[in-house]
N, C-alpha and C positions, 0 to 999 in steps of 0.2 A: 695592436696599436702601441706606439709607442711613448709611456707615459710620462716618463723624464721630459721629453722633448714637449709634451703637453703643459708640463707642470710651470714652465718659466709662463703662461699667459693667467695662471690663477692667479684673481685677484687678492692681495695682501703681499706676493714677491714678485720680484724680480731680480733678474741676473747682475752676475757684476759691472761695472761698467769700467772700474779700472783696479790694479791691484792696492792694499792697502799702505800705505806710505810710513816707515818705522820711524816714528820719533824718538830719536837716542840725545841724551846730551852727550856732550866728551868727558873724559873723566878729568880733567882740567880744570873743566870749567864747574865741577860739582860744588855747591855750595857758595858760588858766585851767583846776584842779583837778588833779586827779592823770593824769589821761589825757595821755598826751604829743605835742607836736604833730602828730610821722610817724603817732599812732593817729587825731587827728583828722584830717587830712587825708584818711585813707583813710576813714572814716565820713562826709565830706561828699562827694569824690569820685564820679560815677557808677560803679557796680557793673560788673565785668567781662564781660567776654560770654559768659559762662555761662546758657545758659539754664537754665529750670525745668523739674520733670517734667511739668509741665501746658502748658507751652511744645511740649514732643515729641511729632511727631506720633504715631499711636499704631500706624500701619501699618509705617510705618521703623522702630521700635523692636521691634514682632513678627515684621518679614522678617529680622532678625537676632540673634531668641533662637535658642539652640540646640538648644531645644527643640521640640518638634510642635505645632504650635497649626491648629487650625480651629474656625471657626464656620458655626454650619448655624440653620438659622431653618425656622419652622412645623412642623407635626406630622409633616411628610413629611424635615424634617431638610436643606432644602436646603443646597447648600453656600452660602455668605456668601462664605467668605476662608480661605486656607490660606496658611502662612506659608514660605517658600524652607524650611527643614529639614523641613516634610511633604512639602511638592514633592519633595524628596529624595530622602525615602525610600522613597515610594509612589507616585511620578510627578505629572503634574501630571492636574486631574480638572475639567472643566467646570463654571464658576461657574451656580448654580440647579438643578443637576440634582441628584433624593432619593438621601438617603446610600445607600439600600439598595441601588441602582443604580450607583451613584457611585463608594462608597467600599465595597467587597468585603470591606477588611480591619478595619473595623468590624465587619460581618457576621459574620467568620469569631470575633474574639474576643468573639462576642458583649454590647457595646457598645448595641446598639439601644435592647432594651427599658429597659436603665439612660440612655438618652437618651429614653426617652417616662415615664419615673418622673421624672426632675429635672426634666423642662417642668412636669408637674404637680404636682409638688408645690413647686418655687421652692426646692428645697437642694441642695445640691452634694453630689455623691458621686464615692468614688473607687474603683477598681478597682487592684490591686495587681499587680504581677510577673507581665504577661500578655505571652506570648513570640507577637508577631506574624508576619507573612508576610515580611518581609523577616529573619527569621530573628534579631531584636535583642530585647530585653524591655521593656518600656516599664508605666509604672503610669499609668494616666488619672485625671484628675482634669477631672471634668463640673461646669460652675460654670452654674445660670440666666440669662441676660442678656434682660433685657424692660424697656420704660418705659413711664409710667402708661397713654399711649394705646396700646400694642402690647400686643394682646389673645392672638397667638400666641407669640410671644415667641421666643427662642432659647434655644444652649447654646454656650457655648464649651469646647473641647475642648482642655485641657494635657497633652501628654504625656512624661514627665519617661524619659530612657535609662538604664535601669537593669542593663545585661545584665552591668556587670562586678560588680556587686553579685551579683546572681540566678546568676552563675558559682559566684562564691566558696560564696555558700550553698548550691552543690549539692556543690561538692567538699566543705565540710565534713558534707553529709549523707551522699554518697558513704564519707566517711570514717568515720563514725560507725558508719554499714549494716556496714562492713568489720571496723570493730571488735564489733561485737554477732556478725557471725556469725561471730568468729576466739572469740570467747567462750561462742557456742552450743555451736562445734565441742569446744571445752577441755571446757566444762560435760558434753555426752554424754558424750564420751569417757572422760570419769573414773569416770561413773556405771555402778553393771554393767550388763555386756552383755546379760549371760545371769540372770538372778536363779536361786540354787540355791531346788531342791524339798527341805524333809527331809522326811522320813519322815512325819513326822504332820500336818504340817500342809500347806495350800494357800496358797499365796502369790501377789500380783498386785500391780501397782505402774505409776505413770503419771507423767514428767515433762513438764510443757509450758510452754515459756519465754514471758517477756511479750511482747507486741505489740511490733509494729516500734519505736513510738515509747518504750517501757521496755528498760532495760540491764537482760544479765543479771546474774541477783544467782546467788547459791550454795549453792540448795537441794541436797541429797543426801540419799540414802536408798542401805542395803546388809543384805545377810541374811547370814549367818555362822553356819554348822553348827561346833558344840564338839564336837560326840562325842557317845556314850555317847547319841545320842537330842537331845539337848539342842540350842537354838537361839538364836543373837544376832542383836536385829531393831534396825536403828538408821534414824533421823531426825533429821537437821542442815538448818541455814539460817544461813549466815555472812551477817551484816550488811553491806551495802554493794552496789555493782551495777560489773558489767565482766565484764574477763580475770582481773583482784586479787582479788577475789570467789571466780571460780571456781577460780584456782592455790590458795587456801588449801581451798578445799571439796575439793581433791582430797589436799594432805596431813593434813589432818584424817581424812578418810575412809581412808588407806591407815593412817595412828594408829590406828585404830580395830581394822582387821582385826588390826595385830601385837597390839597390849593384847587381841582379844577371844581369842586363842590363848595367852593366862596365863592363859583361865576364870578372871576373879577376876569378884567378884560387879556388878553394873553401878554402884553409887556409888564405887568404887575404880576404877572405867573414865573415870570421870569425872572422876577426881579426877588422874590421868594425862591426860589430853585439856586440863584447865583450863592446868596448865603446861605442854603443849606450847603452847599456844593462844596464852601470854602470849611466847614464846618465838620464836616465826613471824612475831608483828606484835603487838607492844606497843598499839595504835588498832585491830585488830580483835577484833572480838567474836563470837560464834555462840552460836545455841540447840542444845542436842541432847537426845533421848531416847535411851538403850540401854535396852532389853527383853530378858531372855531367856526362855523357853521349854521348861520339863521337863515330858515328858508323864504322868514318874509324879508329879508333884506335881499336876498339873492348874489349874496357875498362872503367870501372869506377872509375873516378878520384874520391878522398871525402877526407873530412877534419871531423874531430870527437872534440866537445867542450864537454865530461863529457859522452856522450848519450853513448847506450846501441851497440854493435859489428854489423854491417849488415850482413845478413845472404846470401848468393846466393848459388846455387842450379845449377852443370852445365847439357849438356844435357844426360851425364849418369845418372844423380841422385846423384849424390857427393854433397856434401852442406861444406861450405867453411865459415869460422865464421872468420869477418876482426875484429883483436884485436885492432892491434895498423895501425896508431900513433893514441891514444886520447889525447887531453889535456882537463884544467877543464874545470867546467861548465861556461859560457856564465856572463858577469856580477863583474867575478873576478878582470879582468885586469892585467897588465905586463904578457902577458903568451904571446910567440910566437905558431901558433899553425901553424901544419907542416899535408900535404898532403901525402895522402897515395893511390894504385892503386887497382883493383882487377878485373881479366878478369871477363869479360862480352860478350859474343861470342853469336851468334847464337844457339837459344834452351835452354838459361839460363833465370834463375830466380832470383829475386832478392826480400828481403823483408828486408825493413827501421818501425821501429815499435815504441813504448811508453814502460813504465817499465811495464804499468798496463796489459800486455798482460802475462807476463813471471813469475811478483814479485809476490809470496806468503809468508803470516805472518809466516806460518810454514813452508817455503821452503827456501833454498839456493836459492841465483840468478842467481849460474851457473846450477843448476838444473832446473830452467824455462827453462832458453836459451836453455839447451842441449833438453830438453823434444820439443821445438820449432823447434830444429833442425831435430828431428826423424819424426815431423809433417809435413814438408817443406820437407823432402829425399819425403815423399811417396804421397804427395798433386800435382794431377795434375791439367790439363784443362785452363780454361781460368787465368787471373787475378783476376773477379770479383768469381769464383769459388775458386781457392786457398784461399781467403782472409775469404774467408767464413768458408773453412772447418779448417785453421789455430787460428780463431776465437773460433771455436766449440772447437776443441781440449785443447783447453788453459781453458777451462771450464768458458767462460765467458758469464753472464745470466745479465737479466734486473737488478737483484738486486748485480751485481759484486760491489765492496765498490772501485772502482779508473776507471780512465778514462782512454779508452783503444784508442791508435789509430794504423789505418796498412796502408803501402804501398807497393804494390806489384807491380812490374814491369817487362815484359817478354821482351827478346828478340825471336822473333819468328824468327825458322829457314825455309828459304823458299823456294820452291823447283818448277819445273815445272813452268807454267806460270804466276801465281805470282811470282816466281825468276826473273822472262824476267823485272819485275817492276821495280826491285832495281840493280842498275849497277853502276859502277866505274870505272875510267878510269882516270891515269896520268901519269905526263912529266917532266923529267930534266930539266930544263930552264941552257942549256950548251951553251957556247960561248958567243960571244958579242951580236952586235945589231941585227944578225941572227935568233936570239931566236925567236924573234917576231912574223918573219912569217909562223916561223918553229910552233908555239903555234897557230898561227890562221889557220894552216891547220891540226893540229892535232886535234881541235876541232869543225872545220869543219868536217872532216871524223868521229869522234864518233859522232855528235849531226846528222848526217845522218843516222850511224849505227840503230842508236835508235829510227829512223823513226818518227823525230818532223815535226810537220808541218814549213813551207819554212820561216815565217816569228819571228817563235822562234827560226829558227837554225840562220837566218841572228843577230837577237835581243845577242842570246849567242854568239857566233863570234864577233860582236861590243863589248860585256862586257868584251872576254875574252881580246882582243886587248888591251883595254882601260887599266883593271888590271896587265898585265902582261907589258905592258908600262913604269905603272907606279912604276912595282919593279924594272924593269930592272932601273928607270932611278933615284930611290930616296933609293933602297937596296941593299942589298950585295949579295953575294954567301952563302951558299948554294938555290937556288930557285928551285919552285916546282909548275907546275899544276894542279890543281887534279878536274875533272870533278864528278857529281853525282848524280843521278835519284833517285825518288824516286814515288811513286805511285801518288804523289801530286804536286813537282815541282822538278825544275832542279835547282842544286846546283854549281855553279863555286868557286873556293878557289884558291888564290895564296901564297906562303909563303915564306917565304927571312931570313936573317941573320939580318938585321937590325931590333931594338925593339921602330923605331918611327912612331909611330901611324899617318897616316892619314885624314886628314879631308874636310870636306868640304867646300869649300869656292867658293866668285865667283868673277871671273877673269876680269879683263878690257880688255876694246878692245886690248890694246896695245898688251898684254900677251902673250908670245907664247907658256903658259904651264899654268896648274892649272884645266884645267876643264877634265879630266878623270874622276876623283870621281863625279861631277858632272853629266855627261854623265848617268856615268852605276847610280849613284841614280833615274834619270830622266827614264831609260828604262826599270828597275828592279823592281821585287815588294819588296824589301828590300836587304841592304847592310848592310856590319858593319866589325871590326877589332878587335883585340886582340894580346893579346902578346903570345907566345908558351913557354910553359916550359922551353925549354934548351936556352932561347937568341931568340931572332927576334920577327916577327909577320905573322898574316893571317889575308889578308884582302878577304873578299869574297860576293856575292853578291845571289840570287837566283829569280829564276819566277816560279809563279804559273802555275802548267800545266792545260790547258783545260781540262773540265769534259768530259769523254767517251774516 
């Protein structure tokens, strides 16, 4: 082959295009205009012996780039010419003999067929941070080389040393991998372990962080048993992605548990959460929903800061999407944020979720929701089955690019002798100091109904006394009994017109009042109070029932 004739298409020369033009002055005119003699001189002088790039030969010039350069010619890729730094690196290889033979470590980084694409089609392509046999990384760059009579044509082959580059960008991937899973680790770990079961309802929940290539962000979810029956369901997503993400997702969420053990009603949870939020980090922000859960109202209370509508699901199959009220996200501050209701009966479904379930780049986000919605109408079974097939549906895989979180919560309708489990029972508290013992035989007669053993029905009779004592004698009108089973304990609640809370103290000899609260603390497995929506309070108390 002839390599002169090859050399004018290597990329950095080419030929002359016309000869060089002598600029002489006259000697006449030396030292005329502005140009000063020492400049003319040098402008008539012969030019120093610097050649030109079209001057150099083109072989000397490629035996000492530092780079890998070969050329291979016809379809079979023969070698042409290999330059001292491929020699290098790859030993030297018999001129004429086919690359696939020849040159191995083409082969290996598969090289070929991108060298029988650029003979055909005459464009250069390159190949990127391909870590060779000699153990270095190199990116190829294949350039066409043919003239009008060469009907096979060739390729030349530039291979630029890139390994301390392709270094660096592993350690900063290496670093990044380290930080996502020092962030995955933060993220579970804050999240429960264990999710509590109450009493009435079933509960299931699922968190799956984004794909390698996505930071975690600071989705949470947590369930929170109040007492008395009652339940707090929460769903948060702190804006932003890492460790900083998840360190706030966890003190917002332990915020959550102290506030939801004041039982205040969920817009005042919120409204507690807003100023801790601003308090933590001035630039971050979060979505939250708190829900709670009384099975004698057969409702779900919730307060909405920014997050995304919950969905429920009744026992026909109707699915019910709660808009409003939302106020903003979590973090803003001066926002009042107001409570909103939405049945929750026997045989419904309920799902609290993250954006990362619903939000696509190329979707609306009332088109996740509603597409969530048609998943949730026709997803049955358990909790931990819904949440799974809701999951599926939403097309969410190992490598989703956002962190998805769900909470699913059933009320299960019950029928037969499990129904005999969960029972309710209550009483006017009418007239004066009659009430009383009008309340301790009315709970007498159901905690018999109910077939408790002799010395929890004596235990709940003492509570009920004690409780209903102590509205008649520190509350108002309207008052209320309300007795309640459940497969696990026995539930007593009183409720009154007056909105002052309770407490417990202890009384001196003298006293002839004060230990009620005392009492039923002392015989109960827990007590507690709260204020009621419309004005007053519920103070109520509960025992655990023996297993079997």
């Amino acid at each position: 082959m002839n390599f002169t004739r090859w050399s004018a298409r290597l990329p950095g020369t080419q030929r002359r295009a016309a000869a060089r033009t002598e600029h002489a002055v006259p000697p006449d005119r030396r030292g005329e205009g502005s140009v000063p003699a020492a400049r003319a001189e040098q402008l008539t002088d012969d030019p120093l012996g610097v050649p030109a790039v079209d001057e150099l030969p083109a072989r000397d010039v490629l035996d000492h780039v530092p780079a890998l350069v070969a050329l291979v010619h016809g379809p079979d890729h023969r070698i042409a010419y290999l330059n001292d730094a491929y020699t290098a690196a790859f030993g030297a290889r018999p001129q004429g003999a086919p690359a696939r033979e020849a040159l191995p470590e083409l082969a290996e980084l598969g090289l070929l067929p991108l060298l029988d694409q650029v003979l055909r089609s005459g464009k250069p392509r390159t190949l990127k941070s391909r870590k060779a046999l000699d153990g270095r990384t190199y990116t190829f760059t294949c350039t066409p080389v043919a003239e009008n009579d060469d009907r096979d044509g060739g390729v030349l082959l530039f291979a630029t040393d890139v390994t301390d580059h392709a270094e660096a960008a592993e350690r900063l991937r290496a670093s990044e991998r380290s930080q996502r899973e020092t962030a995955v680790t933060l993220q579970r770990s804050l999240l429960p372990q264990e999710l509590e079961q109450p009493d009435d309802l079933r509960i299931a929940a699922t968190y799956q962080p984004g794909g390698t290539e996505a930071a975690v962000g600071g989705d949470w979810y947590d369930v929170i048993t109040l007492g008395g029956g009652r339940t707090a369901l929460v769903i948060g997503d702190v804006m932003g992605r890492g460790v900083r993400a998840a360190a706030v997702m966890g003190q917002l969420r332990t915020a959550v548990r102290a506030y939801a053990r004041l039982d205040l009603p969920p817009h005042e949870v919120l409204q507690l959460l807003d100023g801790l939020a601003t308090e933590i980090d001035p630039n971050q922000i979060a979505t939250c929903v708190y829900a709670v859960h009384d099975p004698n109202e057969g409702r779900l209370v919730y307060a909405s800061a920014g997050h995304l509508p919950i969905l429920v699901r009744d026992e026909s199959g109707t699915v019910l999407r709660t808009d409003e009220p939302t106020g903003p996200p979590l973090g803003t501050g001066g926002w009042v944020h107001t409570s909103g209701s939405v049945p929750l009966g026997p045989g419904s479904t309920a799902v609290l979720y993250t954006d990362g379930l619903v939000e696509r780049r190329n979707e609306d986000l009332d088109e996740g929701i509603a597409a969530l919605e048609r998943a949730l109408a026709g997803a049955t079974g358990t909790p931990g089955v819904v949440c799974d097939r809701l999951v599926r549906s939403a097309g969410v895989t190992a490598g989703h690019d956002d962190d998805v979180a769900v909470l699913v919560l059933q009320h299960p309708a019950r029928t037969g002798p499990d129904g005999e489990l969960f029972r309710n029972a209550a009483l006017d508290l009418l007239g004066g100091i009659e009430a009383a013992p009008r309340a301790r035989a009315f709970a007498s007669g159901v905690l018999t109904s109910w077939r408790f053993p002799a010395d929890l029905h004596d235990l709940g009779v003492l509570a009920t006394s004690e409780l209903v004592a102590n509205s008649l004698q520190h509350g108002t009108p309207p008052m209320r009994l309300r007795l309640r089973r459940t497969d696990r304990r026995l539930i007593i609640e009183v409720t009154d017109g007056d909105d002052h809370l309770p407490r417990r103290r202890r009384a001196e000899p003298g006293d002839e009042s004060g230990r009620g609260i005392a009492i039923v603390a002392t015989i109960a497995s827990g007590w507690g109070s709260r204020r009621t929506p419309g004005g007053g309070k519920a103070v109520w108390c509960e025992f655990v029932l023996p297993k079997g």
